[in-house]
C-alpha positions in Angstrom: 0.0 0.0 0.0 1.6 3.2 -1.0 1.6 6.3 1.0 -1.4 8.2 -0.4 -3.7 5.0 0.4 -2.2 4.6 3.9 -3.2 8.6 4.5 -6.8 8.0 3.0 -7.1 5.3 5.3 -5.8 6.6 8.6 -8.0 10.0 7.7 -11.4 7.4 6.9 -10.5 6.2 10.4 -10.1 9.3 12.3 -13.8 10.7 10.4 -15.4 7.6 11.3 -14.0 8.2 15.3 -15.2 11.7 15.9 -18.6 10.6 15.4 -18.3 8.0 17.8 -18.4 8.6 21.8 -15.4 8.6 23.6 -13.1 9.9 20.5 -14.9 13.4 20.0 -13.0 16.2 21.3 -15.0 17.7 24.3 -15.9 20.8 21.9 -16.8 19.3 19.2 -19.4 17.1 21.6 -20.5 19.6 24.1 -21.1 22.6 21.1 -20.3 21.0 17.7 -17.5 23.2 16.8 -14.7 21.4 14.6 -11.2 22.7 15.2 -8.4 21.6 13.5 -7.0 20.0 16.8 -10.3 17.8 16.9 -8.7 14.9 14.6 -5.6 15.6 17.2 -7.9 14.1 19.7 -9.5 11.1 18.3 -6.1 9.9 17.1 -4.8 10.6 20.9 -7.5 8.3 21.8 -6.4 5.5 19.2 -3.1 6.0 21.0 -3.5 5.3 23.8 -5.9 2.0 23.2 -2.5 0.8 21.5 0.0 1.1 24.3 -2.3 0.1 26.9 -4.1 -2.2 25.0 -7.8 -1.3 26.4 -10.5 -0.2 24.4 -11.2 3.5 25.4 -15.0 2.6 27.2 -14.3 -0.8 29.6 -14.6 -2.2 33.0 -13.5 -4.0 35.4 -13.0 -4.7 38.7 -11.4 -1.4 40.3 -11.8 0.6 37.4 -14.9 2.1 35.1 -15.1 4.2 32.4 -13.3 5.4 29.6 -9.9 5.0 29.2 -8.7 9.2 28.9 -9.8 8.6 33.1 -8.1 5.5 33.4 -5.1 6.7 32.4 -4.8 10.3 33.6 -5.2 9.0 37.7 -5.4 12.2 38.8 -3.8 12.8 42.3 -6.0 13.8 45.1 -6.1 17.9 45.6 -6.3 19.7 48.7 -9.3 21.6 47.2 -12.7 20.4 44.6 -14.7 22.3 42.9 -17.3 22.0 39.7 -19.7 20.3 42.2 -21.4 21.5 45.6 -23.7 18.6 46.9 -26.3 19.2 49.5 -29.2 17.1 51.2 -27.7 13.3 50.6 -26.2 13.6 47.5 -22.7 12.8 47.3 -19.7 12.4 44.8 -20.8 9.0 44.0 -24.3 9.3 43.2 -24.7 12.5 41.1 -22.4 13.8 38.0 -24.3 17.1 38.2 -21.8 19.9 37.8 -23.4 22.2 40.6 -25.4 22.0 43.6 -27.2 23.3 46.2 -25.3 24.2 49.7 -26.2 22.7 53.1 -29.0 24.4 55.0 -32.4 25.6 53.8 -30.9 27.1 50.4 -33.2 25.7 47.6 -30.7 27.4 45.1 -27.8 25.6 43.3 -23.6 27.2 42.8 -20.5 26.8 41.2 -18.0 26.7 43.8 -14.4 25.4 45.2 -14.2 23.9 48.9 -11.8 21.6 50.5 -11.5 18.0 49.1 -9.5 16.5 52.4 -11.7 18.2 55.1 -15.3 16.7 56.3 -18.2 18.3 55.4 -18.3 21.2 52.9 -16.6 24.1 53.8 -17.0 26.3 50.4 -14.4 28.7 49.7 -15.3 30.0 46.6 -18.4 30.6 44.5 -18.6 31.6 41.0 -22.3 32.3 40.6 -23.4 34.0 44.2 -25.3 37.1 42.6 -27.1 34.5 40.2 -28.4 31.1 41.5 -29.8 28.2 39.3 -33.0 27.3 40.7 -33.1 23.2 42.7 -34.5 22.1 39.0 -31.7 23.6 36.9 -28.6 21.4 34.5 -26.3 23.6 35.2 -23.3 22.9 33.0 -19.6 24.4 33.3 -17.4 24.4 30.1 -14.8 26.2 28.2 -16.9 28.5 26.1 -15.9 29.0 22.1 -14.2 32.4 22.7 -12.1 30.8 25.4 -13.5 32.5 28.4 -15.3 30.2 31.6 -18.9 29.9 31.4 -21.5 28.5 33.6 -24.7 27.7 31.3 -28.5 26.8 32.1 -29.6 25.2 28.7 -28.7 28.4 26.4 -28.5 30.3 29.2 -25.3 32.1 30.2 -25.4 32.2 34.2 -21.7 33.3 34.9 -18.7 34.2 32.6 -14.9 34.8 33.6 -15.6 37.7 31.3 -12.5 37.9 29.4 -12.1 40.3 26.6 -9.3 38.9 24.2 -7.0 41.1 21.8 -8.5 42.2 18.2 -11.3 41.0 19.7 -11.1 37.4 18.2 -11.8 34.3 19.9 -9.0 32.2 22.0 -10.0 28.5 21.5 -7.0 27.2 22.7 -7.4 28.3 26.6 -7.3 25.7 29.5 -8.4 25.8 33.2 -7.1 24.4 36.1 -7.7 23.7 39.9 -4.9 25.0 41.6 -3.8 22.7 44.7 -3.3 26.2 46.4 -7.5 26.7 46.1 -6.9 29.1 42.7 -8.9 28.3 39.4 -6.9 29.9 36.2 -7.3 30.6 32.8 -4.8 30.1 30.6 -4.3 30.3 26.9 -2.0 28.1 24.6 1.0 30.1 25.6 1.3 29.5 29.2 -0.2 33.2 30.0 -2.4 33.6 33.2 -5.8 35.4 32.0 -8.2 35.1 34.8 -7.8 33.8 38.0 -10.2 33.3 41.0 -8.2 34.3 43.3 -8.4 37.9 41.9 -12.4 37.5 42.3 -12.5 36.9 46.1 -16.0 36.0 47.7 -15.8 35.8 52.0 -12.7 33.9 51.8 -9.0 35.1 51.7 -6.6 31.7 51.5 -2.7 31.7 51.9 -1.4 33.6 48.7 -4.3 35.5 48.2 -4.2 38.8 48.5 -6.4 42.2 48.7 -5.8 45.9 47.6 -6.4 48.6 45.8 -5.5 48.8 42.0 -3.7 52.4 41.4 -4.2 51.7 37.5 -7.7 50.8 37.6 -9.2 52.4 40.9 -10.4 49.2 41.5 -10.8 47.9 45.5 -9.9 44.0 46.0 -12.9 43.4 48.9 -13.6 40.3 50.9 -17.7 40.4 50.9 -20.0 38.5 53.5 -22.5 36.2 52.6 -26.0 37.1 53.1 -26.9 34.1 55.4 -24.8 31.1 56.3 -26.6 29.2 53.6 -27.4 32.5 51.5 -23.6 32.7 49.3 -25.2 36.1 48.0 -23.5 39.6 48.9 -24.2 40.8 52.0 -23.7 43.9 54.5 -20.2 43.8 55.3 -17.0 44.1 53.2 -13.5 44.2 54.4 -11.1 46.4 52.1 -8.0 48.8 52.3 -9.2 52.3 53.0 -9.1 54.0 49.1 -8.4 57.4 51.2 -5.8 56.1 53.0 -4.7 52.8 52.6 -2.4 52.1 54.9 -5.4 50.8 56.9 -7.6 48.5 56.6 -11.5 48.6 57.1 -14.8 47.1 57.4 -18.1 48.6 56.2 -21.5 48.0 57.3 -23.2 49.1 53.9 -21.9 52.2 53.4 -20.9 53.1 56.9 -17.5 52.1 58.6 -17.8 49.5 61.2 -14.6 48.5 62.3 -10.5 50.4 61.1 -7.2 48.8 61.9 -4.3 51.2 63.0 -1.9 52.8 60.9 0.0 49.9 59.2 3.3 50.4 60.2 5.5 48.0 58.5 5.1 45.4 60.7 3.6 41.6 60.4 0.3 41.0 62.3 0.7 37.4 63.0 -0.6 34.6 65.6 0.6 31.3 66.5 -1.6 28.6 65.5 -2.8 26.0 67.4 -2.3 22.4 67.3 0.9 22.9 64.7 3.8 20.6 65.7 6.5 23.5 65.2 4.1 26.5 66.2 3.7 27.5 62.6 2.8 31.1 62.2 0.0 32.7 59.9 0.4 36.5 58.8 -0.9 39.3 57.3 1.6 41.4 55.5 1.3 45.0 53.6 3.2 45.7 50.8 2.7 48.6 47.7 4.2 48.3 44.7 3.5 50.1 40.9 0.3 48.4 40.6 -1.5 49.2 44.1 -1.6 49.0 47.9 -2.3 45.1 49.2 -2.3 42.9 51.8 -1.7 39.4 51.6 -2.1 36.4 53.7 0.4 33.5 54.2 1.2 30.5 56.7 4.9 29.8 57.3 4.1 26.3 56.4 2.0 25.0 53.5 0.5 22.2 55.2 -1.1 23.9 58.0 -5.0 24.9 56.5 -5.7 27.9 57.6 -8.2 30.7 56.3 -9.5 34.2 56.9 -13.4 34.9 56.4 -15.7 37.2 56.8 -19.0 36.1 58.2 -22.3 37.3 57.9 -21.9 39.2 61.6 -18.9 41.6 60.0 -16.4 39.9 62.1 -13.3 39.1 60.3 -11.6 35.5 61.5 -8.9 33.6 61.6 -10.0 30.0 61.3 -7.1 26.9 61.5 -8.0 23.0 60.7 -7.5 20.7 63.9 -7.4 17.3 62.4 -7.2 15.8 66.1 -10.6 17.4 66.8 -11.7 17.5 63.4 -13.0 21.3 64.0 -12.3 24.8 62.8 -10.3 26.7 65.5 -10.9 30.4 65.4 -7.3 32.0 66.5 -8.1 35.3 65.9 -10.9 37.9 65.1 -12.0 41.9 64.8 -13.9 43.5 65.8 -13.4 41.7 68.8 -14.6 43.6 71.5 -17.2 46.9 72.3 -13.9 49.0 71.8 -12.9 48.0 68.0 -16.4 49.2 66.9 -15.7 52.1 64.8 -16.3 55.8 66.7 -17.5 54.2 69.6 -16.8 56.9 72.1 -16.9 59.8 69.5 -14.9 63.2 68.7 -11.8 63.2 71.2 -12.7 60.5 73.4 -10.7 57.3 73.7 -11.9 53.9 74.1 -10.3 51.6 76.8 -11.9 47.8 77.7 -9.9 48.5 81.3 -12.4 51.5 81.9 -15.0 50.9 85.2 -17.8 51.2 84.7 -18.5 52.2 80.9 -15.1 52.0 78.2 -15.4 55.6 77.5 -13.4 58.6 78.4 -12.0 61.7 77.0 -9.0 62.6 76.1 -6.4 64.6 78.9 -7.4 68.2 78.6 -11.2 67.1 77.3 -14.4 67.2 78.7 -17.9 65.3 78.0 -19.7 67.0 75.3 -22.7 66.6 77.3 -22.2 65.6 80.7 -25.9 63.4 81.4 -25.3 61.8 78.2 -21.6 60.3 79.4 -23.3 59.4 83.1 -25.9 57.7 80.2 -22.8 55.9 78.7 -24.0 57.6 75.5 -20.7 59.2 73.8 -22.0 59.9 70.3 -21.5 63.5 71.4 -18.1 62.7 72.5 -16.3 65.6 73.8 -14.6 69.1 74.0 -11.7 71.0 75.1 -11.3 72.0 78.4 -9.5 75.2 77.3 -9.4 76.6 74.1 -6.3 76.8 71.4 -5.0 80.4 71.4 -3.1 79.2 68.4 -0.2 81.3 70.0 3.7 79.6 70.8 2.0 79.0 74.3 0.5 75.9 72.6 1.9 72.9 73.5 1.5 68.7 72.9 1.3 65.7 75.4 2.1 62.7 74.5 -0.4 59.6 74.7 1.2 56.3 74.8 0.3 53.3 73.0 -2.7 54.5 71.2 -4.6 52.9 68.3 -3.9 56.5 66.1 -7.3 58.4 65.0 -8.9 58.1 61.6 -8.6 61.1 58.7 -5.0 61.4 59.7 -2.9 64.0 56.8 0.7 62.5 55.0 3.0 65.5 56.3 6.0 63.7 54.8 9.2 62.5 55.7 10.3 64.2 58.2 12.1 63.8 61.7 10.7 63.5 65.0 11.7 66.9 65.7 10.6 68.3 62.2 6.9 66.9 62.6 6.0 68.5 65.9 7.9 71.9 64.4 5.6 71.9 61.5 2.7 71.0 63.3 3.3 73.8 66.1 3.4 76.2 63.0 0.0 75.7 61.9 -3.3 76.3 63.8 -5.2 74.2 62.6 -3.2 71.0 63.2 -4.7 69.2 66.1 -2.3 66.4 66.4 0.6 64.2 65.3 2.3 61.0 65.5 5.8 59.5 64.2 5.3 56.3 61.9 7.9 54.6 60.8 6.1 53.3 57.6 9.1 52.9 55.2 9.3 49.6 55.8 6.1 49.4 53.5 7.4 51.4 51.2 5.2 54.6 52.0 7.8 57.6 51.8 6.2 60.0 54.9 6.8 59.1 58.7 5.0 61.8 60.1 0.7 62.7 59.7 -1.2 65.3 61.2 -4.8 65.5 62.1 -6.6 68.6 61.4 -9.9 67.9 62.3 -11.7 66.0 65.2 -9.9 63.2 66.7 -12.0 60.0 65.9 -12.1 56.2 66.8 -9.5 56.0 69.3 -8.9 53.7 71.9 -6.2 52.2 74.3 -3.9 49.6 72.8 -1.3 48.4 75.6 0.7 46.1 72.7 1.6 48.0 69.7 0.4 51.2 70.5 1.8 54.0 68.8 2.7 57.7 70.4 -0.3 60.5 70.1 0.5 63.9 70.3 -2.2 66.2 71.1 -2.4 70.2 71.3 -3.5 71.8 74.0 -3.8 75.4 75.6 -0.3 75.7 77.2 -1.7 76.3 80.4 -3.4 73.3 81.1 -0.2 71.2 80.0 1.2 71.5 83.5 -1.8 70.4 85.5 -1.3 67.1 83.6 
């Protein structure tokens, strides 16, 4: 048989396989669209049946299915997604690609949880804003323009909404199920297009990270659900401040509920329990040409760890203890009445060691209204004893270890000596501190507040010096 007759033959055979199940390429079977790596496929298949001499649909008596599973054995991850099962289904006895969650939800989602860890503790969702109903065949593919879909019949539920160049169609993308908990897009090239972790829900896993885009304007938020079995936005988001974002914050709606300090370089970080070596888990800020983030990390991989925001706008640390087969929480904020935002209002300072309410005001303050404060109502907050002359008889007391007020003004890099000088010189400068932020890569030490002194309280580890001007007459009786 010469070489044109062997050609004709091998291409008669490959025509007659993609019309036969288990040799079409997944797009030419799930949406009928012929690419020229489709024959690629089918003679893959034929492949493989020769060197491991199976047909490609058989059975026997550990193994069933076709034979692109057989071979391929995946590994077991640390993290599944493309199902969520609920009520009694389980892996085994449903191939539906999304589910409902456990609880009352009658809805179904896309998500990723953890494969090793009892239960279903979801970490990711694709679809919360837009739920497939209990009756729903919800179906997750590569679509033809490359991007990730989620589809209900012709229906396009969810989309990684990727815009490619020219505008043409990338058919030649792949996704994959990080062990790290990150779903990617990639095209043929290697290239990273989308990834989930960029599209966080409640859930910030090690490597993840959250900031604000200086390109784009865009804020990186951790969002609550609605109701433990409700994945849907809810109240609370937890964000760097886009004003100043060397701080982190919490919103209730549109109102702020709980700020960090000033981030001043340093790691917040917790020992976590039951770890062999006592393994650390941080939070770190860093800024770089892109944007201001903060990222989350465990000094070892194997310890699962994970911060969430739940549906109470508490922020947690949570660790796995396989001995007790539970979710430890290590850490949390707001986590006490102090750490909710403007608590005892304009220049009064917060202080959980306070008998009988956590209010009082700042040295050189008074109550606002003095009933209200015997009320233990400081909305009103309070007032100056004395007021500013704005004169050199002004002077500043320091306030030690101090969670630093909100609003606070970048004066620059200046010295110690250099920030009170130029804070002296103007009247309307309230305050200052001396931050050593450089270690994050902000290029100012010292801020000035030129307005009301808010959300303050007492922090007796990792405080930070408050200066405050007063009338220099009161400075001595102090």
């Amino acid at each position: 048989m010469d070489q044109k007759q062997e050609e004709k033959k091998v291409k008669m055979s490959l025509q007659l396989k993609l019309n036969e199940n288990g040799y079409m390429s997944p797009e030419y079977a799930v949406q009928g669209f012929f690419s020229v790596k489709s024959d690629v496929f089918s003679f893959g298949v034929l492949l493989l049946e020769i060197l491991s001499g199976n047909k490609n649909t058989f059975s026997d008596s550990s193994n069933s299915g076709n034979l692109l599973g057989y071979v391929s054995k995946p590994k077991i991850s640390d993290f599944g997604m493309a199902r969520i099962f609920g009520g009694n289904q389980t892996e085994a006895n449903t191939g539906r690609v999304v589910g409902t969650l456990p609880g009352n939800s009658t809805n179904q989602y896309l998500g990723i949880w953890y494969n090793k860890i009892p239960g279903q503790t979801v970490v990711w969702i694709a679809n919360r804003e837009s739920p497939l109903s209990r009756n729903s065949s919800g179906v997750f593919m590569l679509n033809r323009d490359g991007n990730l879909v989620l589809m209900d019949g012709t229906r396009y539920v969810w989309s990684s909404n990727i815009s490619f160049a020219n505008g043409t169609a990338n058919n030649s993308t792949v996704v994959i199920l990080q062990n790290s908990g990150n779903l990617i897009l990639r095209d043929g090239m290697g290239m990273v297009l989308w990834r989930s972790f960029d599209h966080p829900t409640d859930t910030l896993l090690p490597g993840m990270k959250i900031g604000l885009n200086k390109k784009t304007g865009q804020n990186g938020l951790l969002t609550s659900w609605k109701a433990e079995d409700d994945p849907r936005s809810g109240d609370f988001a937890i964000g760097v401040d886009p004003q100043r974002p060397i701080q982190l914050v919490i919103w209730n709606k549109s109102l702020l509920h709980w700020r960090s300090n000033v981030w001043d370089g340093s790691l917040f970080q917790t020992t976590i329990e039951g770890s062999p070596n006592n393994y650390l888990s941080y939070i770190a800020y860093a800024e770089n040409n892109d944007g201001f983030y903060l990222t989350f990390g465990v000094s070892d991989n194997s310890i699962v760890s994970r911060w969430v925001l739940n549906t109470t706008g508490v922020v947690e640390l949570l660790s796995w203890q396989e001995n007790s087969k539970k979710w430890a929480v290590l850490w949390g904020f707001p986590r006490d009445d102090c750490d909710i935002y403007g608590r005892c209002g304009p220049f009064g300072s917060c202080d959980t060691n306070n008998k009988p309410g956590v209010c009082n005001c700042l040295t050189g303050f008074k109550p606002t209204i003095q009933k209200d404060s015997e009320n233990r109502n400081w909305s009103g907050g309070c007032v100056r004893q004395t007021e500013l002359k704005c004169d050199k008889g002004d002077k500043f007391i320091r306030l030690a270890g101090m969670k630093l007020p909100d609003h606070f003004i970048a004066a620059g890099n200046l010295t110690a000596d250099q920030c009170e000088m130029q804070c002296q010189k103007n009247c309307s400068c309230m305050s200052y501190a001396y931050v050593n932020t450089s270690t994050v890569g902000v290029k100012w030490r010292c801020i000035h507040w030129g307005e009301n002194l808010t959300d303050l309280r007492r922090i007796y580890v990792g405080g930070h010096n408050l200066y405050v001007r007063l009338d220099g007459s009161e400075v001595g009786q102090f």
